[in-house]
MMTF fields as JSON, N, C-alpha, C and O atoms, coordinates in Angstrom:
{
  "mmtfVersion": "1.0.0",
  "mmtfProducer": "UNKNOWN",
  "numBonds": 323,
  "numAtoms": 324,
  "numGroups": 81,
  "numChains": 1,
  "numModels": 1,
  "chainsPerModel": [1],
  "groupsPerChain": [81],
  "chainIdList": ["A"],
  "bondAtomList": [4, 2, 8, 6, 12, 10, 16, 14, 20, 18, 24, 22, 28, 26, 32, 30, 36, 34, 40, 38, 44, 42, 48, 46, 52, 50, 56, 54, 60, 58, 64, 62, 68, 66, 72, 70, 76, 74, 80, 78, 84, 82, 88, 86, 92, 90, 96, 94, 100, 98, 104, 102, 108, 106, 112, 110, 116, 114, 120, 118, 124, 122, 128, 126, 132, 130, 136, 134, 140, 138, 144, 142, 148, 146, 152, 150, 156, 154, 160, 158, 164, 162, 168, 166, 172, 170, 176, 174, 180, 178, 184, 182, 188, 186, 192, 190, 196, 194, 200, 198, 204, 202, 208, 206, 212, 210, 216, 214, 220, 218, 224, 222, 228, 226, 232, 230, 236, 234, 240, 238, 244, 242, 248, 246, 252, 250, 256, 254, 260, 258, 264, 262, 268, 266, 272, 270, 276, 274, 280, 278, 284, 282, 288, 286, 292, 290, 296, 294, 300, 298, 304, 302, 308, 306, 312, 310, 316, 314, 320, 318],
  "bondOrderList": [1, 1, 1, 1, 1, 1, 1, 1, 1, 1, 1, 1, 1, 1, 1, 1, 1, 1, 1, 1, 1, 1, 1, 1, 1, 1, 1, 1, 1, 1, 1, 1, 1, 1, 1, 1, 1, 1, 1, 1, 1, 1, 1, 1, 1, 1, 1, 1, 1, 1, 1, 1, 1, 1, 1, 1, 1, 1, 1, 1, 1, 1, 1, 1, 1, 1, 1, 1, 1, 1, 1, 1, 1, 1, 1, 1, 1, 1, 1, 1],
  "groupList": [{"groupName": "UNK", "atomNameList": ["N", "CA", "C", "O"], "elementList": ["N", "C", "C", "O"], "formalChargeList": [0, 0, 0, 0], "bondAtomList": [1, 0, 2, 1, 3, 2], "bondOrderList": [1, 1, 2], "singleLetterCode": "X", "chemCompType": "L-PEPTIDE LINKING"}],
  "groupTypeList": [0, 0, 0, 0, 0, 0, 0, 0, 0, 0, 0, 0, 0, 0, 0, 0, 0, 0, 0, 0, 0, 0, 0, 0, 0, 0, 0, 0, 0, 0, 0, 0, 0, 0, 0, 0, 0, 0, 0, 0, 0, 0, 0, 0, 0, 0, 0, 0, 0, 0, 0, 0, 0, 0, 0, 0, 0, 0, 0, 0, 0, 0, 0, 0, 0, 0, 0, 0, 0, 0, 0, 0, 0, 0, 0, 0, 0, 0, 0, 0, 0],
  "groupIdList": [1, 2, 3, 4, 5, 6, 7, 8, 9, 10, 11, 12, 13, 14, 15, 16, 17, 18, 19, 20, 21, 22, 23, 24, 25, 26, 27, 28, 29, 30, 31, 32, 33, 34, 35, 36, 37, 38, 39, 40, 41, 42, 43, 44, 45, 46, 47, 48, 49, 50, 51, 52, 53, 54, 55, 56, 57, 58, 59, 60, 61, 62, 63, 64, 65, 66, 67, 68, 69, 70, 71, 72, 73, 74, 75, 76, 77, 78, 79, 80, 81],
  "secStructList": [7, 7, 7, 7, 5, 7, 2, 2, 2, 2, 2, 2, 2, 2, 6, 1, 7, 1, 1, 1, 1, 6, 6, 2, 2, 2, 2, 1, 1, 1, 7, 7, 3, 3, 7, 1, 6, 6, 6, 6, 1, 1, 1, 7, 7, 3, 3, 5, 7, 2, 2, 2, 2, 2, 2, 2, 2, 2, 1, 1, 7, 7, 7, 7, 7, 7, 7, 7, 7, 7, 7, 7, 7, 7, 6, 6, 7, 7, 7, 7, 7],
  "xCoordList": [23.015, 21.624, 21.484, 22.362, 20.561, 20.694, 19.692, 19.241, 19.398, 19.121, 18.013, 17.263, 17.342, 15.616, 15.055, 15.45, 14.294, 13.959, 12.636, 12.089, 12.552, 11.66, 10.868, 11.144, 9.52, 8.64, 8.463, 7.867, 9.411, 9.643, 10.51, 10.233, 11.557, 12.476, 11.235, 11.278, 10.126, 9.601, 8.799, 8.645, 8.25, 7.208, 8.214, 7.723, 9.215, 10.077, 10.164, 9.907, 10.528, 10.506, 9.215, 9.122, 8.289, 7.346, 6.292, 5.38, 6.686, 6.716, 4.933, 3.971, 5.226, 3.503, 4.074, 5.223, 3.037, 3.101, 3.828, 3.64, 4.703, 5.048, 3.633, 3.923, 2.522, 0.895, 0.449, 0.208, 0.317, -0.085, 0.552, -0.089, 2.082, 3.416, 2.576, 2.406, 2.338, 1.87, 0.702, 0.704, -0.517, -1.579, -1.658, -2.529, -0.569, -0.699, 0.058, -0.326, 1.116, 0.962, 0.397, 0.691, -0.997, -1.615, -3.191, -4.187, -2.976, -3.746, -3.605, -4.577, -2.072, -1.598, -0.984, -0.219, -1.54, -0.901, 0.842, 1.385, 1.723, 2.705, 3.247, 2.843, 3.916, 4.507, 5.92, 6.774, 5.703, 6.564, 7.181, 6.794, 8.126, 8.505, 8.687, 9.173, 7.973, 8.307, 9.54, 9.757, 10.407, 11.913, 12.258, 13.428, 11.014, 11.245, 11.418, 11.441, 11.54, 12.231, 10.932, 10.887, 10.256, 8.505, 7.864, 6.716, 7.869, 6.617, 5.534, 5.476, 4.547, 3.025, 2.719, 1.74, 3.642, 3.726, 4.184, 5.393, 3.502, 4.224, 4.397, 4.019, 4.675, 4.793, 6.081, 7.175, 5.149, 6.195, 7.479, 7.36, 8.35, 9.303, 9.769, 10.675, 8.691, 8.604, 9.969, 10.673, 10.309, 11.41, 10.641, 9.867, 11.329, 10.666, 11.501, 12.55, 11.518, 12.635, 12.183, 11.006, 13.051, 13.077, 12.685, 12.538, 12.532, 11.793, 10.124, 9.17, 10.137, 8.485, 8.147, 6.964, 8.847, 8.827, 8.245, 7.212, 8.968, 8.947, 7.638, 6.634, 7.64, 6.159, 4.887, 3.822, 4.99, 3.83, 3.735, 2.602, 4.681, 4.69, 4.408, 4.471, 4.151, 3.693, 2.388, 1.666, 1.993, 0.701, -0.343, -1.557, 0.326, -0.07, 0.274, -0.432, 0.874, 1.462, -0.142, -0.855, -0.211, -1.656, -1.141, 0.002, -2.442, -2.559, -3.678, -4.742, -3.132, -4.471, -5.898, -6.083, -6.915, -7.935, -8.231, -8.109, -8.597, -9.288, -10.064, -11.046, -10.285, -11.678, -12.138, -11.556, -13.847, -14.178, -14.866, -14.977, -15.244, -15.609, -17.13, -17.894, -17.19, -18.51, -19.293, -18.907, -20.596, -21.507, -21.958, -21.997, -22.182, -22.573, -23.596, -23.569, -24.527, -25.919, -26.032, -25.791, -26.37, -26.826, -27.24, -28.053, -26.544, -27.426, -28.867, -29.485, -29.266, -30.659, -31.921, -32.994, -31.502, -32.178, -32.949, -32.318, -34.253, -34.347, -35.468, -36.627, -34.576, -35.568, -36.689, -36.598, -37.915, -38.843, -39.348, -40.217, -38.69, -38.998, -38.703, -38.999],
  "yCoordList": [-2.515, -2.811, -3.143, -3.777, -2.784, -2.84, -4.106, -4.849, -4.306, -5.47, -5.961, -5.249, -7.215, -7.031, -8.05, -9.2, -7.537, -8.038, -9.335, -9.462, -10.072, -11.307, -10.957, -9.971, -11.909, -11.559, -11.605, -10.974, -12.79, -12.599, -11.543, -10.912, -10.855, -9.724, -8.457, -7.642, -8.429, -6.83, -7.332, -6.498, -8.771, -9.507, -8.734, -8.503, -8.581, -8.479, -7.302, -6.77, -6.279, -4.709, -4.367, -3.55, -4.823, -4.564, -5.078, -4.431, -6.286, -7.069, -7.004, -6.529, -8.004, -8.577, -10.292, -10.691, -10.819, -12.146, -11.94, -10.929, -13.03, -13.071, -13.666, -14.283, -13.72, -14.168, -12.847, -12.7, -11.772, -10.759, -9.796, -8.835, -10.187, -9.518, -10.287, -9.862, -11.343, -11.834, -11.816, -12.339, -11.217, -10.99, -9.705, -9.439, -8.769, -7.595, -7.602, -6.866, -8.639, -8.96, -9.565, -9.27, -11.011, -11.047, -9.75, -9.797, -9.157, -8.314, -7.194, -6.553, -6.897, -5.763, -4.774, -4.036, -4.707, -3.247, -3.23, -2.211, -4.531, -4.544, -5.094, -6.18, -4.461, -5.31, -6.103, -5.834, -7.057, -8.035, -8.724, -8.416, -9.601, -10.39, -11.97, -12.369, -12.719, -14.315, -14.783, -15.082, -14.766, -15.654, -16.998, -17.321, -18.093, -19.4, -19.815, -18.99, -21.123, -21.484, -21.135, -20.148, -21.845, -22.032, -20.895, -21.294, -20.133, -18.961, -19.598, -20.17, -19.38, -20.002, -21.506, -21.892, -21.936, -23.533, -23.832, -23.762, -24.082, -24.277, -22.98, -21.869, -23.075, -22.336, -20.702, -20.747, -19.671, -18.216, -18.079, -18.077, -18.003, -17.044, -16.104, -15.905, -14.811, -13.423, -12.95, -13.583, -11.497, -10.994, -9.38, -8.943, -8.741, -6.639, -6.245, -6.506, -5.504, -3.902, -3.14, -3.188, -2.447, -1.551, -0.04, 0.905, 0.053, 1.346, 1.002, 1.715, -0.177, -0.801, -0.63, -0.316, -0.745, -0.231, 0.528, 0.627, 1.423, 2.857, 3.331, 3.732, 3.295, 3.13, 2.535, 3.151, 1.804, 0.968, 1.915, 2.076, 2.346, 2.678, 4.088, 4.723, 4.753, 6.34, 6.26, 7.203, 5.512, 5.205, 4.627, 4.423, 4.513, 4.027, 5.289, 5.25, 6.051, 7.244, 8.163, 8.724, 7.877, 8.691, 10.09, 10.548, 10.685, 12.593, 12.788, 12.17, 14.27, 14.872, 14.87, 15.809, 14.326, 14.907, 16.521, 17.378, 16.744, 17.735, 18.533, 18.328, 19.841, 20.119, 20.801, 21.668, 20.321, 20.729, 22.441, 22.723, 23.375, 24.69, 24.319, 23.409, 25.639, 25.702, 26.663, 27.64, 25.67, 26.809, 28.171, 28.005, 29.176, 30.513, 30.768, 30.698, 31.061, 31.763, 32.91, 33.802, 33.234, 34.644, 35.587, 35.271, 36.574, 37.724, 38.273, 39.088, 37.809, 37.889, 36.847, 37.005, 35.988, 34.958, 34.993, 35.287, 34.656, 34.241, 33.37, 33.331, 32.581, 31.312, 31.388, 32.036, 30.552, 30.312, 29.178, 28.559, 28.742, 27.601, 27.164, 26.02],
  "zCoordList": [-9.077, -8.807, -7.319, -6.734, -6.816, -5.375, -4.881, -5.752, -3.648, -3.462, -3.411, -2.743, -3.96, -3.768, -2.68, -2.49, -2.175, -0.527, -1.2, -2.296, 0.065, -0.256, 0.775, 1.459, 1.071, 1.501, 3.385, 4.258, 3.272, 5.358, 5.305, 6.325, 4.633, 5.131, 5.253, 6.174, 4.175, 4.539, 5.908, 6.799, 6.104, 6.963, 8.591, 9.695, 8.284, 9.854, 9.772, 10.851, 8.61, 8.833, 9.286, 10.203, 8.829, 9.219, 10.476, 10.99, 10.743, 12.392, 12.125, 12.729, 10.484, 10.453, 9.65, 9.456, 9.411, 8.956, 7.528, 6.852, 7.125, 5.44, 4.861, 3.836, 5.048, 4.584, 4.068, 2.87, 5.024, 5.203, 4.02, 3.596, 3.441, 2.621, 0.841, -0.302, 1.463, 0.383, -0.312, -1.427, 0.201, 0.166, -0.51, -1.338, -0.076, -0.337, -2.304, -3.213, -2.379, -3.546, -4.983, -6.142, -4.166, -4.63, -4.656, -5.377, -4.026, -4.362, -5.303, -5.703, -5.748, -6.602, -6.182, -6.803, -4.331, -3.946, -4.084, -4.509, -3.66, -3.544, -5.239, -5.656, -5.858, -7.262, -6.682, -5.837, -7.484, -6.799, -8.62, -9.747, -8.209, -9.531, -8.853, -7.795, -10.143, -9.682, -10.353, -11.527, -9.136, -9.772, -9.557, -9.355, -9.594, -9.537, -10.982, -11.896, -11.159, -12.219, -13.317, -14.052, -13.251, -13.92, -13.601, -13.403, -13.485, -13.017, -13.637, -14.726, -12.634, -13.162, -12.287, -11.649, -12.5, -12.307, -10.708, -10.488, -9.847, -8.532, -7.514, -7.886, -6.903, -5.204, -6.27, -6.832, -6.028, -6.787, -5.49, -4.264, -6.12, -5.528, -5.834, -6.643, -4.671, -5.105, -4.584, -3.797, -5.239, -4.853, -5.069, -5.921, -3.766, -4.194, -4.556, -3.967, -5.575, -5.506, -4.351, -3.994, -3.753, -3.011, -3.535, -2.76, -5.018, -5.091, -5.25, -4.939, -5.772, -5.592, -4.001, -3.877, -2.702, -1.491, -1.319, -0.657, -2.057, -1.187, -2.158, -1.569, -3.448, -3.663, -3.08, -3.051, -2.805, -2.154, -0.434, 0.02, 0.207, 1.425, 1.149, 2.202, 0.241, -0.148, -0.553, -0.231, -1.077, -1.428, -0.09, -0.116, 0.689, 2.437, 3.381, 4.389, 3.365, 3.922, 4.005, 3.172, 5.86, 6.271, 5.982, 5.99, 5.697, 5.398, 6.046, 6.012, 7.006, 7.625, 7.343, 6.569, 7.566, 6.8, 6.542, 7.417, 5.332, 5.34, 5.582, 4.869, 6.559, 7.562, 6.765, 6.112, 6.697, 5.806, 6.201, 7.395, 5.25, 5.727, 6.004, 5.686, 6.859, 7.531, 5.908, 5.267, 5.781, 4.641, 5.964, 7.183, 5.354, 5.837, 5.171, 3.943, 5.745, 5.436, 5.019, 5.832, 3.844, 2.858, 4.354, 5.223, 4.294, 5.24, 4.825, 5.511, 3.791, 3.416, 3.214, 2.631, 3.757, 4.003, 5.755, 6.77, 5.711, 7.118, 7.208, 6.796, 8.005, 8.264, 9.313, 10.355, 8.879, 9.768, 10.167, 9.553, 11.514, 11.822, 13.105, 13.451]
}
């Protein structure tokens, strides 16, 4: 099993706040697991899988926009105006 990262290790790969790591888990985008003793009860200690990573970082992965086509006018149409 390979290793699961906490929230200042992605906070430094990524050279943003561990707030910012955490936000993104209370928000859902990042899945995370609470491995404190109590989950629920007290301050979580999240831990990532690293394929939850690379998920979360594909789902963020910019794509070209799409250009959209030009409409073309019926050769039988003519406008007056």
């Amino acid at each position: 099993m390979s290793k699961s990262l906490t929230p200042p290790e992605i906070a430094e790969r990524y050279r943003i706040s561990p707030d910012k790591v955490r936000q993104w888990i209370e928000s859902g985008q990042l899945r995370a697991v609470d491995v404190s003793v109590k989950p629920g009860t007290g301050r979580p200690r999240w831990r990532i899988h690293p394929a939850d990573l690379i998920a979360f970082e594909s789902s963020r992965t910019a794509t070209p926009p799409v250009k959209p086509q030009r409409r073309r006018k019926p050769a039988n149409v003519v406008e007056y105006f």
